[in-house]
N, C-alpha and C positions, 0 to 999 in steps of 0.2 A: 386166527383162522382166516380163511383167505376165501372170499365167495366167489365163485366158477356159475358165469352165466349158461346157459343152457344150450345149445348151438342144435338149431334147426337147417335140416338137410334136406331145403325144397326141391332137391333134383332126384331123391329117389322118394321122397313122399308124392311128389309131382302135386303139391297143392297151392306153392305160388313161383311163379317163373319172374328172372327179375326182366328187365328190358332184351337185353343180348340173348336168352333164353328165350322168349318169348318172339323176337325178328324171327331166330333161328328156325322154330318153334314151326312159322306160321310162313318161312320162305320171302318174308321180306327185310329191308334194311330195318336200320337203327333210325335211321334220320327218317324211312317213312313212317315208324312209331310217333318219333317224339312231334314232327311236325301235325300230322291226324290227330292229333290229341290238344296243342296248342289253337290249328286252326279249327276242327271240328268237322260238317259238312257244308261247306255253306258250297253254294252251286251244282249242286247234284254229286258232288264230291260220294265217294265212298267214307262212310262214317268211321272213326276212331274204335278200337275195340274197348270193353271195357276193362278198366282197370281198377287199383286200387292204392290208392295214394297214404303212405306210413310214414309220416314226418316228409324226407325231402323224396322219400326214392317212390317210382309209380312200380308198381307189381302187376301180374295178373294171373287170375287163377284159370289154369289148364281149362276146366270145363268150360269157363265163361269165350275162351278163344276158341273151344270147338264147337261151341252154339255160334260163335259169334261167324265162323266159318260157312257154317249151315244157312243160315239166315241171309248169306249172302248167294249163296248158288241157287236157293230159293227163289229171290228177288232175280238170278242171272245178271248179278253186277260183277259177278267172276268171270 
């Protein structure tokens, strides 16, 4: 018998977006994900969203980009 892993479909559960999902997502590039994330804020920088890191790939979950969206028009660093 033959085990069949289970295949989660985060694009209509919308519970974790992967990187290209989440640029898309949120209207900016790839390279300004991954770099925000490596360099962080440092200099009054705009901060990295959060994410969540599953072995090598960084994820992130739809509400935490819409807080994280909020929190910045809040502040008016949008």
């Amino acid at each position: 018998m033959r085990t069949v892993k289970p295949v989660v479909n985060t694009v209509d559960t919308g519970l974790l977006l992967d990187e290209k999902e989440a640029a898309q997502f949120l209207g900016v590039s790839l390279s300004y994900l991954r770099k925000a994330r490596s360099e962080g804020s440092p200099g009054g920088r705009t901060p990295a969203p959060p994410f969540v890191r599953i072995g090598r790939r960084c994820l992130y979950r739809r509400a935490d980009l819409e807080q994280w969206v909020k929190s910045l028009a809040s502040q008016r660093v949008i």
